[in-house]
ZADO-1210 file (C-alpha; in nm, 4 decimals, padded with zeros to 6 digits):
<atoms>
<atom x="-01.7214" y="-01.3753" z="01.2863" code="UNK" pos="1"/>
<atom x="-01.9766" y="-01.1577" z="01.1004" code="UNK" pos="2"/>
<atom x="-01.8043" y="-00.8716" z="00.9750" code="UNK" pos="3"/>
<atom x="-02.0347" y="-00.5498" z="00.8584" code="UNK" pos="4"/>
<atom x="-01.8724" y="-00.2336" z="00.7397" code="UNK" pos="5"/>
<atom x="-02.1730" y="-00.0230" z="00.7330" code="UNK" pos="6"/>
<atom x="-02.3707" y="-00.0600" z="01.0241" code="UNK" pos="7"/>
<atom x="-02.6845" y="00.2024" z="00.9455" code="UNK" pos="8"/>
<atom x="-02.7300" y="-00.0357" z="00.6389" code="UNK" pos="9"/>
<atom x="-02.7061" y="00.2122" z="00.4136" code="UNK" pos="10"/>
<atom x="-02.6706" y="00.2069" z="00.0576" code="UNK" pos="11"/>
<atom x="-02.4223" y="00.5019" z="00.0450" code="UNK" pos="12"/>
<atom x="-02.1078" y="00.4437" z="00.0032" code="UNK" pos="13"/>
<atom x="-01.8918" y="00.3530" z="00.3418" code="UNK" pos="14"/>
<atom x="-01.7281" y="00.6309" z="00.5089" code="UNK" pos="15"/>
<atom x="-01.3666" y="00.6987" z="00.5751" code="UNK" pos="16"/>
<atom x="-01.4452" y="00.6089" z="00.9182" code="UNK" pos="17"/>
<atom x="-01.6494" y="00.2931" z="00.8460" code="UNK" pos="18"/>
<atom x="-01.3368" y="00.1953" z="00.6210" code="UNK" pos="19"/>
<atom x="-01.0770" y="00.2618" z="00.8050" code="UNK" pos="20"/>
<atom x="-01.2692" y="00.0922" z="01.1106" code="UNK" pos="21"/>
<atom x="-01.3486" y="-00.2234" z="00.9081" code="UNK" pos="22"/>
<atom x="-01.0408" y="-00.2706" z="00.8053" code="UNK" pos="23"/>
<atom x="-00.8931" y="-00.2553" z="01.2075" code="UNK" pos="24"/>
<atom x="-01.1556" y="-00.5324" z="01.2940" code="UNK" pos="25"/>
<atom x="-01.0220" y="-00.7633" z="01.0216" code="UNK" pos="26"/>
<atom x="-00.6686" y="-00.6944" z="01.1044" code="UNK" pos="27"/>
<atom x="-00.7275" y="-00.7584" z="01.4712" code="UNK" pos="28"/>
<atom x="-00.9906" y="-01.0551" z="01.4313" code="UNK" pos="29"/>
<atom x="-00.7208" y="-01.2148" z="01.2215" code="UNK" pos="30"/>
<atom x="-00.4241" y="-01.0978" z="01.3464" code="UNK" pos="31"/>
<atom x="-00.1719" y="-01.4055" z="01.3709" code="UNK" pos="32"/>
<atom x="-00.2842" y="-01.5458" z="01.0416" code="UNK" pos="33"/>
<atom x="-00.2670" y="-01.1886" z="00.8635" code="UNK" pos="34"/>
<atom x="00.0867" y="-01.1144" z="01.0009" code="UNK" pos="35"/>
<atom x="00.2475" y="-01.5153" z="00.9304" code="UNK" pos="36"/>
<atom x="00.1650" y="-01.5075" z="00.5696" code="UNK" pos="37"/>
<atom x="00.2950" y="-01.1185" z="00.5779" code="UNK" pos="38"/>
<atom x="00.6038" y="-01.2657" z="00.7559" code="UNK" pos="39"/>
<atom x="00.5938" y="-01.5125" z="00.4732" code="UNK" pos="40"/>
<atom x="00.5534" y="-01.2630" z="00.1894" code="UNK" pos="41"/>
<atom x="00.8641" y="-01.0426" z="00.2923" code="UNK" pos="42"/>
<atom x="01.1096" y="-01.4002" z="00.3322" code="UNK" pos="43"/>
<atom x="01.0059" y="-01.5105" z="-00.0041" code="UNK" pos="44"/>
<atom x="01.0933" y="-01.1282" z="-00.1338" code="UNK" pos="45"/>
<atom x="01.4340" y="-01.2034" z="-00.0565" code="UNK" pos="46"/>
<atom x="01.4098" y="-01.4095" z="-00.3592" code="UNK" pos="47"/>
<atom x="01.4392" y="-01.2587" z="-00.6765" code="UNK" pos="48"/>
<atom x="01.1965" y="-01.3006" z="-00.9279" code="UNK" pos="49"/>
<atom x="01.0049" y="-01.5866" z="-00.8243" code="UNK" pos="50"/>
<atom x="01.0182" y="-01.4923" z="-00.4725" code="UNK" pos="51"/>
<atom x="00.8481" y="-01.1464" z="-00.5167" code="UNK" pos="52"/>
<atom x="00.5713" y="-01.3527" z="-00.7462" code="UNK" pos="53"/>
<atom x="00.5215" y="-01.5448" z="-00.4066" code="UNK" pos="54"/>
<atom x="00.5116" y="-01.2355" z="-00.2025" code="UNK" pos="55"/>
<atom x="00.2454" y="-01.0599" z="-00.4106" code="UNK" pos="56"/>
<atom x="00.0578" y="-01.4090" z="-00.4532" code="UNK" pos="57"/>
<atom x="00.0365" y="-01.3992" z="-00.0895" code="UNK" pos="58"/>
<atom x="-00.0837" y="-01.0179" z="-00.0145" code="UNK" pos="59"/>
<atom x="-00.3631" y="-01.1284" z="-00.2469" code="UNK" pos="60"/>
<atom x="-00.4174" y="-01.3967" z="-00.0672" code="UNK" pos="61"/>
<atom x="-00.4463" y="-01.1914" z="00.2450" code="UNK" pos="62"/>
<atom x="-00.6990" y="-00.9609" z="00.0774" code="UNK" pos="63"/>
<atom x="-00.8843" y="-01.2374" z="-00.0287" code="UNK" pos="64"/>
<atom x="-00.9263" y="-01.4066" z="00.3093" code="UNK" pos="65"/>
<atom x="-01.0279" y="-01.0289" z="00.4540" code="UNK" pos="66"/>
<atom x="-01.2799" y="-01.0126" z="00.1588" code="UNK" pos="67"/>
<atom x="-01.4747" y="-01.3472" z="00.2173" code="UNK" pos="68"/>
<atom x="-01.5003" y="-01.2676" z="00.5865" code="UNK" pos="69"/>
<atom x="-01.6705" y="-00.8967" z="00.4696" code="UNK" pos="70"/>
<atom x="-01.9561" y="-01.1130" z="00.2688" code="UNK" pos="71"/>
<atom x="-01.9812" y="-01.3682" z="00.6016" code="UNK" pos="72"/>
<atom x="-01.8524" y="-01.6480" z="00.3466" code="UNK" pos="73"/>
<atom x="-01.4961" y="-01.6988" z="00.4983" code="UNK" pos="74"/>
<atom x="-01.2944" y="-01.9194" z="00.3102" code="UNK" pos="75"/>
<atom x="-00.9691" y="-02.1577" z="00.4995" code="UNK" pos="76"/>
<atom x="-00.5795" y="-02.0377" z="00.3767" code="UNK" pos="77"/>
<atom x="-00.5418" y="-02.3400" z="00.1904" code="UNK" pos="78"/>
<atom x="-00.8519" y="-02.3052" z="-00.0338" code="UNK" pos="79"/>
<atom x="-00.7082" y="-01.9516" z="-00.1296" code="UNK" pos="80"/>
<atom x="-00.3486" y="-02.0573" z="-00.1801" code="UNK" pos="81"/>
<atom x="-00.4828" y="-02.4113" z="-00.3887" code="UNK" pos="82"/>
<atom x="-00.6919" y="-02.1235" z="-00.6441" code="UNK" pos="83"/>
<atom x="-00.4174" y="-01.8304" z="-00.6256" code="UNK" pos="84"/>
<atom x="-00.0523" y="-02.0386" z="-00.6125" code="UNK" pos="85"/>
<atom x="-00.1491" y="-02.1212" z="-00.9595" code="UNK" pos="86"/>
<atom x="-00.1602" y="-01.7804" z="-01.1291" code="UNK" pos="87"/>
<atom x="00.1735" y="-01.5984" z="-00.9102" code="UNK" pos="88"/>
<atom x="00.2952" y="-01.4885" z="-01.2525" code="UNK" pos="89"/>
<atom x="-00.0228" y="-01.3118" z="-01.3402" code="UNK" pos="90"/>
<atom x="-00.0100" y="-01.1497" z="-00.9392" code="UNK" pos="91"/>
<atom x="00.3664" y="-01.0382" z="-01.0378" code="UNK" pos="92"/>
<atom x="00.2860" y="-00.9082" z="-01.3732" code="UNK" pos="93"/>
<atom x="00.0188" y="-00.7215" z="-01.2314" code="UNK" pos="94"/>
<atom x="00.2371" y="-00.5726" z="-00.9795" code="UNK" pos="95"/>
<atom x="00.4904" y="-00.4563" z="-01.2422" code="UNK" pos="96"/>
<atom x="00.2705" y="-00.3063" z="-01.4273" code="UNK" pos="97"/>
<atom x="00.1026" y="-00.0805" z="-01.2012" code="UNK" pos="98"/>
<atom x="00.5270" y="-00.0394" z="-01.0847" code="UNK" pos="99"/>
<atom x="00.5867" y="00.1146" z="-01.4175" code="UNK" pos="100"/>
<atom x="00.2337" y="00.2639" z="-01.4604" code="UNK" pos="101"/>
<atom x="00.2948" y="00.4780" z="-01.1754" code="UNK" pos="102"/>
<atom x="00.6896" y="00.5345" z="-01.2663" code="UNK" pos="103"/>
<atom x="00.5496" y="00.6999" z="-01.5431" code="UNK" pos="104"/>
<atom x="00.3000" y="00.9122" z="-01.4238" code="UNK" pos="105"/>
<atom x="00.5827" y="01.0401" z="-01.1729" code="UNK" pos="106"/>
<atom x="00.8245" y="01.0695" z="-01.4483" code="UNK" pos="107"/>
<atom x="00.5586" y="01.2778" z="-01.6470" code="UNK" pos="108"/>
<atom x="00.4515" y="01.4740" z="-01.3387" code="UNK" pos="109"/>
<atom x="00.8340" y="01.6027" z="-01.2852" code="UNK" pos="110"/>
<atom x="00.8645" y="01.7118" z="-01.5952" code="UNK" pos="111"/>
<atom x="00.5013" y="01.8750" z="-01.5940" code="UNK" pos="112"/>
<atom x="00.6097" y="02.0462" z="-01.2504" code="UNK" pos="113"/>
<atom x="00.9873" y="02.1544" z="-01.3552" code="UNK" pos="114"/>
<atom x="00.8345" y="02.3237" z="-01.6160" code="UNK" pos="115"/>
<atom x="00.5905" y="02.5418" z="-01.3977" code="UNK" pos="116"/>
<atom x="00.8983" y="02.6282" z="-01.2150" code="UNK" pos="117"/>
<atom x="01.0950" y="02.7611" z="-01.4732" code="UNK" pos="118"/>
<atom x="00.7828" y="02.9718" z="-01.5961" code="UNK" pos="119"/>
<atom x="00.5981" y="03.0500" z="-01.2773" code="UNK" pos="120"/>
<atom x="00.7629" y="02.9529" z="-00.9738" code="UNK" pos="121"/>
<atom x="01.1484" y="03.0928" z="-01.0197" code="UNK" pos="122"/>
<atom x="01.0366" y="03.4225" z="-01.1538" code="UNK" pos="123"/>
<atom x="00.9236" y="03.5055" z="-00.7731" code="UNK" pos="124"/>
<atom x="01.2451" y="03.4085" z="-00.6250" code="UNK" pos="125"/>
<atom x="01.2658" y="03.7891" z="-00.5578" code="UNK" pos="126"/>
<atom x="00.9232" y="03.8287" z="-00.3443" code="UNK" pos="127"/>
<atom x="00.9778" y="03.5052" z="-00.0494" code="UNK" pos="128"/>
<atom x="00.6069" y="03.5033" z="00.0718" code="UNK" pos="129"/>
<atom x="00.4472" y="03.4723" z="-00.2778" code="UNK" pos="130"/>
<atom x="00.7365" y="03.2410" z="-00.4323" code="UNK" pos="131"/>
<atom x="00.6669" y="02.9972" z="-00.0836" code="UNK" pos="132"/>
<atom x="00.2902" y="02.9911" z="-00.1357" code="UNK" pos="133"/>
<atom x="00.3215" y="02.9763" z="-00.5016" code="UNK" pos="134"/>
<atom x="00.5579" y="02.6741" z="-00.4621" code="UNK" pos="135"/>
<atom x="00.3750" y="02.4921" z="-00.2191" code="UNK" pos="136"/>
<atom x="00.0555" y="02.5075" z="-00.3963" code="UNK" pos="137"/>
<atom x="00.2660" y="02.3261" z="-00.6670" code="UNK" pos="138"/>
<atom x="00.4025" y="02.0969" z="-00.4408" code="UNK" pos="139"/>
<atom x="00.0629" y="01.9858" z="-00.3589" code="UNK" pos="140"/>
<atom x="-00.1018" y="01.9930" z="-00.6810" code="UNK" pos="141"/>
<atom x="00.1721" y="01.7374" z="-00.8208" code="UNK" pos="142"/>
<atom x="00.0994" y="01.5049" z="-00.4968" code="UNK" pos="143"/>
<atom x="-00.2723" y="01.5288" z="-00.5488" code="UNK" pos="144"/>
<atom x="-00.2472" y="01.4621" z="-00.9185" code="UNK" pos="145"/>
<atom x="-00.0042" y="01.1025" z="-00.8025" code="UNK" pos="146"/>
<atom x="-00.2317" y="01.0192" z="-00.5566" code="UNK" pos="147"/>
<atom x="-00.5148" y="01.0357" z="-00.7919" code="UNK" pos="148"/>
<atom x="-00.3137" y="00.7774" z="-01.0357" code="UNK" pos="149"/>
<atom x="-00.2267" y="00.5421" z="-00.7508" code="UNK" pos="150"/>
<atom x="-00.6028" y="00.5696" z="-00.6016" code="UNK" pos="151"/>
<atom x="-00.7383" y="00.4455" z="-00.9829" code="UNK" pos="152"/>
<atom x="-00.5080" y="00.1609" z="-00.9776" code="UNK" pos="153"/>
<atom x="-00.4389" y="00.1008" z="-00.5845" code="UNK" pos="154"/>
<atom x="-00.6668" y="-00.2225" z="-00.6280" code="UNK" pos="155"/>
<atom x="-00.5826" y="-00.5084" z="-00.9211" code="UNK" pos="156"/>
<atom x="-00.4846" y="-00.7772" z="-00.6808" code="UNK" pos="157"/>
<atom x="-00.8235" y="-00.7556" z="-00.5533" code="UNK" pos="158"/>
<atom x="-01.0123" y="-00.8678" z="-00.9004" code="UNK" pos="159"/>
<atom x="-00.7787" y="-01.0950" z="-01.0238" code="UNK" pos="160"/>
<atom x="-00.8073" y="-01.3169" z="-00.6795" code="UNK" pos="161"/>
<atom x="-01.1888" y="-01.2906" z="-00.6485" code="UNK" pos="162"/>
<atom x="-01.2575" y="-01.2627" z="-00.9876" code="UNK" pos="163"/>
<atom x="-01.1162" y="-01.5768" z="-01.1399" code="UNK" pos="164"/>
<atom x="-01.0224" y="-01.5243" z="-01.5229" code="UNK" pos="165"/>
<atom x="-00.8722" y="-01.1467" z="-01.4968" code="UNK" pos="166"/>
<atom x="-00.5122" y="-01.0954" z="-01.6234" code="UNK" pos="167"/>
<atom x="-00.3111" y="-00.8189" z="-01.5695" code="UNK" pos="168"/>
<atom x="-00.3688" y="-00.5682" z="-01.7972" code="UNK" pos="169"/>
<atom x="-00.7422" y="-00.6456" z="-01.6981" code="UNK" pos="170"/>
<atom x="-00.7418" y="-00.6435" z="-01.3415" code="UNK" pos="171"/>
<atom x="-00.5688" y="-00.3181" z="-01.3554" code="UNK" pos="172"/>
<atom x="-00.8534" y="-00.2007" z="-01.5954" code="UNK" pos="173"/>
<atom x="-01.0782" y="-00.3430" z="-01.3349" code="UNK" pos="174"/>
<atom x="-00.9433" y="-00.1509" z="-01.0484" code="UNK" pos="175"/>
<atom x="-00.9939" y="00.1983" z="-01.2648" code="UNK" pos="176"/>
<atom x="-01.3027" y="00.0912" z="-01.3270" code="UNK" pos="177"/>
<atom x="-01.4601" y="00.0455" z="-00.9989" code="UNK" pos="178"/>
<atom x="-01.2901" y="00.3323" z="-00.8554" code="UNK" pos="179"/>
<atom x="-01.4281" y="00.5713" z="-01.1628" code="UNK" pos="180"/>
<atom x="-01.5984" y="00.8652" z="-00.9196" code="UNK" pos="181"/>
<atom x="-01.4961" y="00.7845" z="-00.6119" code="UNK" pos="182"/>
<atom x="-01.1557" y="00.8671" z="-00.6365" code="UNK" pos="183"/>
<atom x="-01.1233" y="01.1722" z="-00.4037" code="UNK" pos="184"/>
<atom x="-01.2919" y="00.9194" z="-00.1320" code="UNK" pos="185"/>
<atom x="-01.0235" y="00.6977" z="-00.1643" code="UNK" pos="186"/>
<atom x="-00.7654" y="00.9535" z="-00.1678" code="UNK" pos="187"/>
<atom x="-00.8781" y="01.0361" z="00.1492" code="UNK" pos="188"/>
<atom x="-00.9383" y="00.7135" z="00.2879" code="UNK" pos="189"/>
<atom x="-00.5394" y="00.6435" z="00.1571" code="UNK" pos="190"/>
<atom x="-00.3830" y="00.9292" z="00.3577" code="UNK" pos="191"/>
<atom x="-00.6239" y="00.8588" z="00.6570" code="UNK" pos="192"/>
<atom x="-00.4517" y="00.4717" z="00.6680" code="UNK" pos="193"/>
<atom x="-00.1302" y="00.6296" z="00.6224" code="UNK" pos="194"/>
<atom x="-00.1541" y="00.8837" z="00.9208" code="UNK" pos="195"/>
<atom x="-00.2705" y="00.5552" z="01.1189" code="UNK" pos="196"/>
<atom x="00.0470" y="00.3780" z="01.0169" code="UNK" pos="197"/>
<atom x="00.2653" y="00.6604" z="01.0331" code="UNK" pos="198"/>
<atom x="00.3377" y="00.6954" z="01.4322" code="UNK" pos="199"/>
<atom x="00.5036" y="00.2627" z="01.3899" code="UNK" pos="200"/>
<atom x="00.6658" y="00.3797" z="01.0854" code="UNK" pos="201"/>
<atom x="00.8378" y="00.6992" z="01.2854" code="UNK" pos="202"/>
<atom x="00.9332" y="00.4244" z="01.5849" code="UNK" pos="203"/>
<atom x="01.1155" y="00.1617" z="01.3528" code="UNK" pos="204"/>
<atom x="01.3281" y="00.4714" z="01.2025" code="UNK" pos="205"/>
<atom x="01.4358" y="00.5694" z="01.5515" code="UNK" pos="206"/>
<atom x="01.7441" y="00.3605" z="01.4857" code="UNK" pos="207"/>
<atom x="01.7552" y="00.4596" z="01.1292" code="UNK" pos="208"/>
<atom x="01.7971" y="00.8557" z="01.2641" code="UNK" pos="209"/>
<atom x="02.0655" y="00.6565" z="01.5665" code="UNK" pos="210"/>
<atom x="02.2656" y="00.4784" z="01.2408" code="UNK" pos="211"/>
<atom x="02.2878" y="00.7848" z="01.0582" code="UNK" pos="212"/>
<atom x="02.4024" y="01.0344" z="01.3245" code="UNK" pos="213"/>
<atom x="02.6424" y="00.7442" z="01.4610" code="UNK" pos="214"/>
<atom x="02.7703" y="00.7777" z="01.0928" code="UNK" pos="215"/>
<atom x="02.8181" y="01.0974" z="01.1194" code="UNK" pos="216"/>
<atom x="02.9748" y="01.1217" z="01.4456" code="UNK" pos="217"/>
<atom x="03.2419" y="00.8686" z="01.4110" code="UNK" pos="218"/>
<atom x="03.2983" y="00.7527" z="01.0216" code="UNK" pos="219"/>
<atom x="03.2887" y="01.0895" z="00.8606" code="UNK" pos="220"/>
<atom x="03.4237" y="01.3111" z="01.1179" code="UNK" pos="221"/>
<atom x="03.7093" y="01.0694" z="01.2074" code="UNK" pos="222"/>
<atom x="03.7519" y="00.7429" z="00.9847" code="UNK" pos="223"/>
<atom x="04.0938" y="00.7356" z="01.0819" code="UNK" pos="224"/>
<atom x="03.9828" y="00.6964" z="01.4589" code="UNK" pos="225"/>
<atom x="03.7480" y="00.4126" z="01.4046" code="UNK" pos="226"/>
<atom x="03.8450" y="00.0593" z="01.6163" code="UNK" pos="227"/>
<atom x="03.6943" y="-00.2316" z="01.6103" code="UNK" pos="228"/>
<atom x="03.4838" y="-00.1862" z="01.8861" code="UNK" pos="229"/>
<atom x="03.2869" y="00.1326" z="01.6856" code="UNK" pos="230"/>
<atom x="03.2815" y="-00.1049" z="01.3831" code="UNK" pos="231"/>
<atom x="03.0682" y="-00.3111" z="01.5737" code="UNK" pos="232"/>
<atom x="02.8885" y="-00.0782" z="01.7197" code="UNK" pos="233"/>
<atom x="02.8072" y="00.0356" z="01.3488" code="UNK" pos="234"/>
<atom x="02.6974" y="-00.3009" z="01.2526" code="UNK" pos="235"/>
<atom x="02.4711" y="-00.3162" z="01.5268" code="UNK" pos="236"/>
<atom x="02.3111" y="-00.0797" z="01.4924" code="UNK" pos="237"/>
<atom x="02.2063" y="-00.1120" z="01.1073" code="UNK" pos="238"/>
<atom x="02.1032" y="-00.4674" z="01.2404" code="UNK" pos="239"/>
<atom x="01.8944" y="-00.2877" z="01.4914" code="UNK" pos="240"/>
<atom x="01.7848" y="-00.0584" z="01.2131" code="UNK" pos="241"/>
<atom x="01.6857" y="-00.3345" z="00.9738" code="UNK" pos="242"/>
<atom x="01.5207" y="-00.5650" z="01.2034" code="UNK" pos="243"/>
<atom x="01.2381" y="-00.2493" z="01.3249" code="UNK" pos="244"/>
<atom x="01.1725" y="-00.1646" z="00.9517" code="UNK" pos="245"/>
<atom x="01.1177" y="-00.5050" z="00.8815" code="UNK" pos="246"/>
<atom x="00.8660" y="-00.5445" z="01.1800" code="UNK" pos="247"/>
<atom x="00.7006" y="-00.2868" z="01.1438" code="UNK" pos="248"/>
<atom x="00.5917" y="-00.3348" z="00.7389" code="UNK" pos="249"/>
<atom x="00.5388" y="-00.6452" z="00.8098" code="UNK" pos="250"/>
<atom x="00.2971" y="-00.5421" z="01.1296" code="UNK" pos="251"/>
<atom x="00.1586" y="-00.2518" z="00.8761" code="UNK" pos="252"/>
<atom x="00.1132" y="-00.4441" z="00.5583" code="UNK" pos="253"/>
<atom x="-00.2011" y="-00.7028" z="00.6388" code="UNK" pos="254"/>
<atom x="-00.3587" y="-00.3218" z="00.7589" code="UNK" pos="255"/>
<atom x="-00.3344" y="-00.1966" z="00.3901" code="UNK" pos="256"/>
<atom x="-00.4665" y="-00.5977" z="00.2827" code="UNK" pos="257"/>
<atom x="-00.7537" y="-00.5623" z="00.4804" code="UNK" pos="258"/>
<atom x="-00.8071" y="-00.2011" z="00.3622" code="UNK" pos="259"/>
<atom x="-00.8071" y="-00.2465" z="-00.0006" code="UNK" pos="260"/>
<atom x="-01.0584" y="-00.5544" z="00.0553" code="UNK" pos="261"/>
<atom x="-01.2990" y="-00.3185" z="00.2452" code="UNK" pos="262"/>
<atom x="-01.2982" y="-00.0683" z="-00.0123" code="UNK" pos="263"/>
<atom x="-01.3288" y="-00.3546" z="-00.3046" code="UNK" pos="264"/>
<atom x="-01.6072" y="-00.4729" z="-00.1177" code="UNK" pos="265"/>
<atom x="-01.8016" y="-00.1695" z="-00.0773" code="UNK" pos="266"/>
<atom x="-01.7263" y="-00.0760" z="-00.4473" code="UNK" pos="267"/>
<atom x="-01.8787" y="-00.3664" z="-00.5850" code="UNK" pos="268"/>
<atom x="-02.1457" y="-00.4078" z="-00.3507" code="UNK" pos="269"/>
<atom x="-02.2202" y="-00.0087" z="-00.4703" code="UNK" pos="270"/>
<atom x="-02.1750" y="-00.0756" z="-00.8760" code="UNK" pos="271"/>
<atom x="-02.2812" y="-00.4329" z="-00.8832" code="UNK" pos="272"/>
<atom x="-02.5476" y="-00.4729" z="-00.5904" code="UNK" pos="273"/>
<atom x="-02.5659" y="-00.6269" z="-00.2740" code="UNK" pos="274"/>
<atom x="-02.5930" y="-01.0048" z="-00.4053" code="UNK" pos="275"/>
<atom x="-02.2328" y="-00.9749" z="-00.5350" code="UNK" pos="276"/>
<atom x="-02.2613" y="-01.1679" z="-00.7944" code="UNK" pos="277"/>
<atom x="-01.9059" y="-01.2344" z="-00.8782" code="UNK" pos="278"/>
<atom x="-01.7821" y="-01.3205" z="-01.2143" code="UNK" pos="279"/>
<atom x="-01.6903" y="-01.6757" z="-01.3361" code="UNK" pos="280"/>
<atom x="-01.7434" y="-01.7959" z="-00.9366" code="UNK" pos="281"/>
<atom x="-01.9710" y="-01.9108" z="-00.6657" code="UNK" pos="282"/>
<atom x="-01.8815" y="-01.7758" z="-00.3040" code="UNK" pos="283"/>
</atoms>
């Protein structure tokens, strides 16, 4: 299937909409294929260590299938997997360093936003209306300043499985690269996928909100009272709970593959023209 993001053939780049869209019609063109490697990514998580380098080695492999289909040159799962399987450390490192990149920048935003409220924000405890707008404004600031971090990095599997000879300090460099002035676009574009994916998310915690109420109810207001029957009752019900989270990241996560392939592809085709001419490889 021919797959084309921006459909006026324009050379601006792709709207939220013709993202967001783009990404839908790979997820649903592919859908089987996209969710049985996702279901394969989150067993081989259950394995430490070498298991999550599978996992990520995978999501980049989903990415990468996504991203051949957007420039019409689809390539089969087992060409990816024979190319990627071979650098999963390099997918793993990559992943931990954008883990501790962004630890960082949240660690250094707390601190940065504690201190406002010792200077600004507490001394209008005393006057409610300006101390809540005052607060909030804070509040947002320090989630628009994270998001702006994770939008400059939310890409490095992207380059290091299309672009052959990247490791991970450099595909990370890569990813803040091609995102350098479009980053409010894909801030927007980020919270627009997550409002998409929020409604499943809300669903699969139904039983979460059940578990935790049940807790409540019966452990903490009475533990003396509890039988065997409410025991299992309680164990159902955090099976319950664990199998809908599990479904639905794993229904939600080929969504956010496709995504970041859409928005690789339109930043390259933007910086590097519409040949692609991809490093170190022939599509």
């Amino acid at each position: 299937m021919s797959f084309n993001p921006n459909p006026s053939g324009s050379l601006q780049p792709l709207s939220i909409g013709n993202v967001v869209s783009a990404g839908v019609r790979l997820y649903r063109s592919h859908f089987k294929q996209y969710l049985s490697l996702t279901l394969q990514a989150f067993l081989w998580f259950l394995l430490p260590v070498y298991g999550w380098a599978k996992a990520h080695t995978i999501n980049a492999i989903i990415s990468r299938l996504a991203f051949a289909e957007l420039i019409n040159q689809p390539e089969s799962e087992k060409t990816c997997r024979s190319e990627l399987n071979p650098r999963l450390w390099n997918f793993f490192c990559t992943q931990i360093l954008v883990w501790l990149a962004l630890a960082g920048v949240n660690i250094g935003i707390s601190i940065l936003e504690s201190i406002i409220n010792a200077i600004i924000v507490q001394p209008l405890i005393k006057q409610p209306i300006v101390y809540t707008l005052v607060n909030f404004l804070v509040q947002l600031a320090t989630f628009v300043v994270y998001l702006w971090f994770y939008a400059r990095i939310f890409l490095p599997e992207l380059p290091m499985a299309v672009e052959n000879t990247l490791d991970a300090g450099q595909a990370i460099a890569r990813s803040w690269e091609l995102t350098k002035g479009n980053v409010w676009r894909l801030q927007a574009i980020i919270i627009v996928a997550y409002l998409i994916t929020m409604p499943l998310l809300f669903i699969a915690s139904i039983p979460f909100i059940g578990f935790i109420m049940f807790f409540i109810g019966t452990v903490l207001s009475n533990p003396n009272a509890i039988n065997s029957s409410e025991i299992l009752n309680y164990l159902l019900i955090l099976l319950i709970t664990i199998i809908t989270i599990f479904l639905a990241n794993a229904l939600i996560n080929p969504f956010w593959q496709a995504i970041k392939a859409v928005i690789y592809y339109d930043l390259r085709t933007r910086r590097e023209g519409l040949g692609l001419k991809l490093r170190d490889r022939e599509l």
